[in-house]
Each structure stands twice: as structure tokens, then as C-alpha cells.
C-alpha positions as CSV (number, residue, x, y, z in Angstrom):
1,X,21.9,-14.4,-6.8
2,X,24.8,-11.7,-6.6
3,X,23.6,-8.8,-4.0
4,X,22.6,-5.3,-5.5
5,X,22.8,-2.1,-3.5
6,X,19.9,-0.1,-6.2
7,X,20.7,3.4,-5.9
8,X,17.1,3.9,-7.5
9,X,14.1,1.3,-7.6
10,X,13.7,0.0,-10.8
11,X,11.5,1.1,-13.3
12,X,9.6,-1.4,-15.2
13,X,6.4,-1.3,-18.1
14,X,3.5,-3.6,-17.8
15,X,2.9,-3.0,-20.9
16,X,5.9,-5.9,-21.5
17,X,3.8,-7.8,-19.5
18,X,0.6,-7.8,-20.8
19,X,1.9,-7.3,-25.4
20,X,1.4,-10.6,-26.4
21,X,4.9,-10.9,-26.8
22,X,6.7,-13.9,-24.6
23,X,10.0,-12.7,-24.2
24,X,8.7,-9.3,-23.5
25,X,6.8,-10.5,-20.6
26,X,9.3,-13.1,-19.5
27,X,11.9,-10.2,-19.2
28,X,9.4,-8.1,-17.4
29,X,8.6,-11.4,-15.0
30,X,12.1,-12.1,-14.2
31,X,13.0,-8.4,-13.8
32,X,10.0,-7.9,-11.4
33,X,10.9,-10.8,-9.4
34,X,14.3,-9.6,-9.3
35,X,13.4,-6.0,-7.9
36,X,11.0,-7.7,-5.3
37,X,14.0,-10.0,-3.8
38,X,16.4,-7.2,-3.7
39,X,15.1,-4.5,-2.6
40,X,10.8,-4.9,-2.6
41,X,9.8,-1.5,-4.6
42,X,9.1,-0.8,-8.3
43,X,8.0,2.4,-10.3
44,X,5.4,1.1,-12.9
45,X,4.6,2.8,-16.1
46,X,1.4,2.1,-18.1
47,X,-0.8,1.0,-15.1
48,X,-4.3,1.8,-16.1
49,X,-4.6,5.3,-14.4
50,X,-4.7,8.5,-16.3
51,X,-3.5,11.8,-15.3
52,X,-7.2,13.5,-15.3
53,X,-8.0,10.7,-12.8
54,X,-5.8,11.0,-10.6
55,X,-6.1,14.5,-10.4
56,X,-9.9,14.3,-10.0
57,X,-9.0,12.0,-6.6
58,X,-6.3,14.1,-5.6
59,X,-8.4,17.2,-6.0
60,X,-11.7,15.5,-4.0
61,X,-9.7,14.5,-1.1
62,X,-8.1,17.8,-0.8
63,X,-11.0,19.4,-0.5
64,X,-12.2,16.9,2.2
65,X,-9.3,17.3,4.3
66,X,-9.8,21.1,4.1
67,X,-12.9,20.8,6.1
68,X,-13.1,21.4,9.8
69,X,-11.9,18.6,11.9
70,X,-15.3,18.7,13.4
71,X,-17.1,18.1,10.0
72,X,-14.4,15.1,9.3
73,X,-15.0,13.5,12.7
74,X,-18.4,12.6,11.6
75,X,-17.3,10.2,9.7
76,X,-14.9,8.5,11.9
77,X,-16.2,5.3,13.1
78,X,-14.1,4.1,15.8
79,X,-15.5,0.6,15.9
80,X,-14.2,0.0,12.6
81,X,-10.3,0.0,13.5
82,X,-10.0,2.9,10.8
83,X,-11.2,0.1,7.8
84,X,-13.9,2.7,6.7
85,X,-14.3,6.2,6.6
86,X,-11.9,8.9,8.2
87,X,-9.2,8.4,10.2
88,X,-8.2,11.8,12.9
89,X,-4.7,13.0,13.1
90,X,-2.5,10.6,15.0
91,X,-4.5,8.0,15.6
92,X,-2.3,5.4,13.9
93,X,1.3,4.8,14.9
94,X,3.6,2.4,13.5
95,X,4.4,-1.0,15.1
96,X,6.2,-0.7,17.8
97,X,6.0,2.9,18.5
98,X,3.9,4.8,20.7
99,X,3.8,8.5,19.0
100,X,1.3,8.8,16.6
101,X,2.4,9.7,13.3
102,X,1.7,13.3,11.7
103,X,-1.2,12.3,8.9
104,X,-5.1,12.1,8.8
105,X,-6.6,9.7,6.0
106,X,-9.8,7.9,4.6
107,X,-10.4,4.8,3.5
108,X,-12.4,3.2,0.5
109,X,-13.3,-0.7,0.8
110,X,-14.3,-3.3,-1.8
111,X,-16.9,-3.2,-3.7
112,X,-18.6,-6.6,-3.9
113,X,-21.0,-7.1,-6.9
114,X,-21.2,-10.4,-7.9
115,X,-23.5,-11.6,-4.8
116,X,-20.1,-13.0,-2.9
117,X,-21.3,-14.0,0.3
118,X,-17.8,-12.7,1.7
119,X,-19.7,-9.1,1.6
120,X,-21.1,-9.6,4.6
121,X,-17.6,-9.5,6.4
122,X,-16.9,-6.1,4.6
123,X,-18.4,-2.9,6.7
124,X,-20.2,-0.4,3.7
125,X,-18.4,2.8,2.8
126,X,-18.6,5.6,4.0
127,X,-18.3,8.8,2.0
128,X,-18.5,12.2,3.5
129,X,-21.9,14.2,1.7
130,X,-19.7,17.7,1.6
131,X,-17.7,16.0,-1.1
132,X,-19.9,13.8,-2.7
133,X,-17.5,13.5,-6.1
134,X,-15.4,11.1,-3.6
135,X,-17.9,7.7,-4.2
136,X,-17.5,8.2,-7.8
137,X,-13.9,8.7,-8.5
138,X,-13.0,6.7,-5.6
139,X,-14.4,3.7,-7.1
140,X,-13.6,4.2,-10.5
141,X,-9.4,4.4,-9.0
142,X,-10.4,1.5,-6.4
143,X,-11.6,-0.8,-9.4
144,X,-8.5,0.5,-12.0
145,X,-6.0,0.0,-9.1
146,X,-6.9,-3.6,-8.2
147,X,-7.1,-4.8,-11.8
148,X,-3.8,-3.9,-12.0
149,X,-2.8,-5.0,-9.1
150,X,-4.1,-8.7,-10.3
151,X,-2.0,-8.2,-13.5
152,X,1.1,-7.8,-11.4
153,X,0.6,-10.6,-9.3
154,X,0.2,-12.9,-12.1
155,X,3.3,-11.7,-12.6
156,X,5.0,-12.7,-9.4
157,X,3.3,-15.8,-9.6
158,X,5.1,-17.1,-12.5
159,X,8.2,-16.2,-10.9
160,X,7.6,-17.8,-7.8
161,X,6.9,-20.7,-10.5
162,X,3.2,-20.8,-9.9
163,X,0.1,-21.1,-12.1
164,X,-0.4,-17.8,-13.8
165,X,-3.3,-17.4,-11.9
166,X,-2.6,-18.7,-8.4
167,X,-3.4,-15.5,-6.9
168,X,-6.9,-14.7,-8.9
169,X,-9.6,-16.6,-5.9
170,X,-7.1,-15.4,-3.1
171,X,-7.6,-11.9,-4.3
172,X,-11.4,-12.4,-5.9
173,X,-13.4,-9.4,-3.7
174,X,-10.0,-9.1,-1.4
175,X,-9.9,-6.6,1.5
176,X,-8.1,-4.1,-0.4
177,X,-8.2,-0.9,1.0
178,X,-7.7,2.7,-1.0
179,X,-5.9,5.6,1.8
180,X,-6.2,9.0,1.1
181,X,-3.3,10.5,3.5
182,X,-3.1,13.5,4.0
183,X,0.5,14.8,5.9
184,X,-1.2,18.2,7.4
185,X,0.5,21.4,7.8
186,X,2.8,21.6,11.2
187,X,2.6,25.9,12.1
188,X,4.9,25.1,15.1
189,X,7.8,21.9,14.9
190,X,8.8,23.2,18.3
191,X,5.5,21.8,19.8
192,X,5.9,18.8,18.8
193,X,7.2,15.3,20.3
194,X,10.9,14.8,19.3
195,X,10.4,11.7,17.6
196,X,7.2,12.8,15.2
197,X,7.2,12.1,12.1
198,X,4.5,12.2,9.0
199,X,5.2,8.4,9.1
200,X,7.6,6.2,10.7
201,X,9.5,3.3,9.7
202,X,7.2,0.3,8.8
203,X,7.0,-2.2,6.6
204,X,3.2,-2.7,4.8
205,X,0.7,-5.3,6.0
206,X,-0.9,-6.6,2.5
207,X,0.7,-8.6,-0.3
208,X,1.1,-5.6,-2.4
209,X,0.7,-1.8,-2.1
210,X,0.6,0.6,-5.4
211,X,1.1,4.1,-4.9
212,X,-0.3,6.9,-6.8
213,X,2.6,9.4,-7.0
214,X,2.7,11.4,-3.9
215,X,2.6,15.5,-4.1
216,X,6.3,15.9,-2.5
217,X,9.3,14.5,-1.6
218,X,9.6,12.1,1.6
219,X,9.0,9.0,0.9
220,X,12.3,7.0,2.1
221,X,13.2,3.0,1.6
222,X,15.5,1.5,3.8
223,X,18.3,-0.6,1.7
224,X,20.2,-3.8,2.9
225,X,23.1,-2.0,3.9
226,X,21.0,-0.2,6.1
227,X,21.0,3.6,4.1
228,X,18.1,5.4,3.9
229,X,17.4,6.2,-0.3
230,X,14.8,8.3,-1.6
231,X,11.9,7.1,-3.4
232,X,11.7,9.3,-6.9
233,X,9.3,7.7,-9.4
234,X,8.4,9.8,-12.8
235,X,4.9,11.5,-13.2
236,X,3.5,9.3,-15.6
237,X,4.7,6.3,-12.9
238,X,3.7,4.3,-9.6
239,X,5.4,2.6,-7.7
240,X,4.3,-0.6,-6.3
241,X,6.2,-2.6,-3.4
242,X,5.5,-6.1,-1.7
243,X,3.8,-6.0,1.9
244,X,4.2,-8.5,4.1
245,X,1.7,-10.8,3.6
246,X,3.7,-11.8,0.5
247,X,6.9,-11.9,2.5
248,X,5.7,-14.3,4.7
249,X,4.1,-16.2,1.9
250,X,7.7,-16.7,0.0
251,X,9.0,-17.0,3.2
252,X,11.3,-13.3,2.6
253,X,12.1,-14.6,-1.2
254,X,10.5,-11.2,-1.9
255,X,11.4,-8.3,0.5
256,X,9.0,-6.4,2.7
257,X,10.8,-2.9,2.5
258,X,10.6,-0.7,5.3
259,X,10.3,2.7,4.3
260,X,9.0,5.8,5.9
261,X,7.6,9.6,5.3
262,X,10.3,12.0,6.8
263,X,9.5,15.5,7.9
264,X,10.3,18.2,5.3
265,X,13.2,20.7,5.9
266,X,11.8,23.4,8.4
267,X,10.7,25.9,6.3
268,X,8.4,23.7,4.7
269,X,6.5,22.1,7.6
270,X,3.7,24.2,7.1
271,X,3.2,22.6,4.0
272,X,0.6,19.7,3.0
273,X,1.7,16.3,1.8
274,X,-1.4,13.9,-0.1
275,X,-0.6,10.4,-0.5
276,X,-2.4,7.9,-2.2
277,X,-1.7,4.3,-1.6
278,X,-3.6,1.4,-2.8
279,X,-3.1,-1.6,-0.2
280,X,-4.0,-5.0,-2.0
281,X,-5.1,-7.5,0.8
282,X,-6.1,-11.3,0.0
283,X,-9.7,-12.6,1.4
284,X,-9.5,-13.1,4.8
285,X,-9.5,-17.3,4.5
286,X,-6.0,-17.1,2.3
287,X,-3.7,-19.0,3.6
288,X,-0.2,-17.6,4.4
289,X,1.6,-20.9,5.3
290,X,4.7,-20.0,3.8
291,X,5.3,-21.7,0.4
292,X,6.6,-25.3,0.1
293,X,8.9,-24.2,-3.3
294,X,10.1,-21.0,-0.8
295,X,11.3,-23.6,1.9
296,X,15.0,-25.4,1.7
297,X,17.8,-26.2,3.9
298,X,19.2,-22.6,3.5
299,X,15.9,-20.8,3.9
300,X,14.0,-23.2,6.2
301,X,10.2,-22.1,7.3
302,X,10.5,-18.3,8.9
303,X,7.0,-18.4,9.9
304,X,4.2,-20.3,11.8
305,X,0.8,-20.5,9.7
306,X,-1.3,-18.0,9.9
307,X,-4.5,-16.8,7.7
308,X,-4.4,-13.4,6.4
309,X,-7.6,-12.6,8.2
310,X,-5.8,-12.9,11.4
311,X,-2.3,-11.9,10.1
312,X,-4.8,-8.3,9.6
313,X,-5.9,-8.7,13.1
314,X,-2.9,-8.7,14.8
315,X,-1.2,-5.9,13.1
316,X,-4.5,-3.8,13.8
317,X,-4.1,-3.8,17.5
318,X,0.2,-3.6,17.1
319,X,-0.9,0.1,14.9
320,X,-2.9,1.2,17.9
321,X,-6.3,0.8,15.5
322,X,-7.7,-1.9,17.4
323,X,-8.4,-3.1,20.6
């Protein structure tokens, strides 16, 4: 397949997808596959979430992350490795890196109803009582997210020439995780290490991470050619890219992207940044052995086997959130 530099990531409607019609959604499985092996990102229209929603969770978490940092600590449960609850301001770093990057967040777990016994690996959520809208609306856009998550990873199935549904057991009461980040006001740049940033360069652990559109510019992607683009996506948009879980389970057919969240210009550091990503994680017993169909004498095996229960592990400890 020919190289493309994208200018812009591709925008796409799952509505193709899911119409009934079969060109429609073979055109929209090819087209997705393509933007995954060139350059990992997507902007999605039609994805389940409504404006009013999104607002109500943008709207709850800004109100929690205007608390004191005293009120927010109580919910930061250090044992956890940040899987649950609040996360204080640069606590997480990316791999590789020792400066912690400029950002606070919370995090919202599965929800397991169905009497999986895989809920007792899960810690309970936490939600913080001075907001108490947070459980509600947090679940209902935990729940929309990762049903549309599924739908798009029936999609890359069938262009990785895999049963529609090779992904539904894998990702059956997965370890997703909803983050609500918040990029917090910076009153004095000077103060701050040279190399701080609201979030450097890093690629995503999971197989797939959708992204409610974030509340200003930043977010950057880093293209083959090695130039930084912007990430623009429309309102009514999100844009979802492939983690690398999924990398190392096509064995790089599909591109881990690594982007990052630069500092605005000066004059707006003292401004707030919310970001909402949804991370889609597998159960911890998937296997990431990479793909027999992804293997050839061009591409041979990248990757030694690894489950994604421990793949989660180690990039835990290399983020600085666990021991």
C-alpha cells in the first residue's frame, strides 16, 4: 500500500457501518482499516453520544476539579496505581520520562452486571459525594462509549479478516477505563520545569481509545515523516485511535500513534484544558500473541507473547503509577 502523509485524520460515519447496507459498511471497513495502518487516528461521527450528555459529564467533572485539592485527595487511593478514583497533579508521567506531566484526572471502571466472576479483579468505583451527578452520568457515557467501541472493533476485525465478532469475549466486562483530565491553570510558566508539558509524547496502552472532543486546542499526532499535525475533529465528532495493545496484536499492521497535549501560547496558560478519553482495554487473560495472518517474511513476529493483563502491568510501573 502506497504511503500517505494525512494532513488531517480522516473522518469517517458509523452509521455506514452499522445501515444494513454492505457496500456501505465494506467502504467504511476498508476505509477504517486504512486510517488505522497509516496514521492510527479517526474522527467518528454518529457514535452514540449526544451533545446534552456530554455536556452533563463535562459540566460534573468541572465542578469536581474545582474543589480544593484537599477535598480531591480523599479520593485518591494510592494502592490502586490511579485505576480508580482521583489522580493529583503530576503524578503520572509518560514512559520514559521523569517530569510529571501538567494534568489531574479521575477514573471510572467497569461496571460488571451479569455475575462475571472477572468482577472480583476489578476494584469498585469511587465517586466523590460533593458531586454525586458523577456515578450517574459517568456510567451512562461509560456504557454508550464501550458499545461503540465494540461496534468499531467489529469493524477492524473484518479487516484484519477475522470473524465479525472476534473481539466480543476479549472485550466482554474489559478493563476499560473512562479519564476525566483535567489540564489545570499554570499562574506562573516561569516556575516550571523546562520540559513540562500538559502531556508528553506517548503512545496509548489499550486496543482502542475514543475521545470525547476536548475543550481546546493541543492535542498533537506525530506523522511518519516525523511532523507534528494538529488533531481538529468537528463538534458533533470523536476521534478514536488504536493503542498499543492492538499494535502488538497485528503486529504494527495498525499504528500506535504517538501524540501528545502541548502547552498553550503564554498568554493562555492560565487557562483550563478538560479531556475526556475513553481507554478500551481487553480482559486481563486476552492474549496479545501477535496474529498468525499479521506475520510474513516482510513483517516477521515484532513481539514476544504477552497477556494484556501483564502488558497493563508493565506500562503501570514504566508511567510512574505503580510500584
Amino acid at each position: 500500500m502506497q504511503e500517505l502523509l494525512f494532513d488531517t485524520i480522516p473522518s469517517l460515519d458509523l452509521a455506514d457501518f452499522t445501515s444494513g447496507n454492505p457496500e456501505k459498511k465494506a467502504q467504511f471497513v476498508q476505509e477504517l482499516g486504512n486510517a488505522f495502518n497509516q496514521i492510527g487516528f479517526v474522527a467518528i461521527k454518529n457514535h452514540g453520544l449526544t451533545d446534552e450528555i456530554s455536556e452533563q459529564l463535562y459540566s460534573a467533572f468541572k465542578k469536581f476539579f474545582a474543589l480544593p485539592d484537599e477535598v480531591k485527595k480523599k479520593y485518591e487511593i494510592v494502592e490502586l496505581a490511579g485505576q480508580r478514583g482521583y489522580t493529583s497533579k503530576g503524578r503520572e508521567h509518560a514512559k520514559g520520562r521523569n517530569t510529571g506531566d501538567l494534568k489531574e484526572f479521575y477514573h471510572i471502571g467497569q461496571f460488571v452486571e451479569d455475575g462475571d466472576p472477572i468482577k472480583n479483579e476489578y476494584p469498585e468505583n469511587i465517586f466523590p459525594e460533593e458531586v454525586p451527578e458523577i456515578a450517574t452520568i459517568g456510567k451512562q457515557v461509560y456504557q454508550i462509549l464501550e458499545k461503540t467501541g465494540k461496534i468499531l472493533l467489529r469493524a477492524i476485525a473484518l479487516y484484519l479478516q477475522l470473524p465479525e465478532d472476534y473481539f466480543e469475549d476479549k472485550v466482554h466486562n474489559g478493563n476499560s477505563i473512562l479519564r476525566a483530565i483535567h489540564y489545570y491553570p499554570i499562574e506562573n510558566p516561569d516556575l516550571l520545569p523546562p520540559d513540562a508539558v500538559r502531556a508528553a509524547e506517548h503512545g496509548d496502552i489499550n486496543l482502542i481509545t475514543l475521545l470525547m472532543g476536548a475543550s481546546a486546542d493541543g492535542l498533537q499526532i506525530l506523522r511518519k515523516d516525523g511532523k507534528w499535525i494538529p488533531v481538529t475533529a468537528l463538534p458533533e465528532q470523536i476521534v478514536v485511535n488504536v493503542g498499543d495493545m492492538l499494535e502488538r496484536l497485528t503486529n504494527n499492521k495498525l499504528k500506535s500513534t504517538i501524540h501528545r497535549v502541548v502547552n498553550p501560547p503564554r498568554e493562555l496558560m492560565g487557562t483550563s484544558r478538560y479531556s475526556m478519553p475513553f481507554f478500551m482495554h481487553p480482559r486481563s487473560e486476552m492474549d496479545l500473541s501477535c496474529l498468525p495472518s499479521c506475520i510474513d517474511e516482510n513483517n516477521p513476529k515484532q513481539y514476544p507473547d504477552i497477556t494484556a493483563g501483564e502488558f497493563l502491568n508493565e506500562r503501570l510501573k514504566e508511567l510512574g503509577l505503580k510500584k
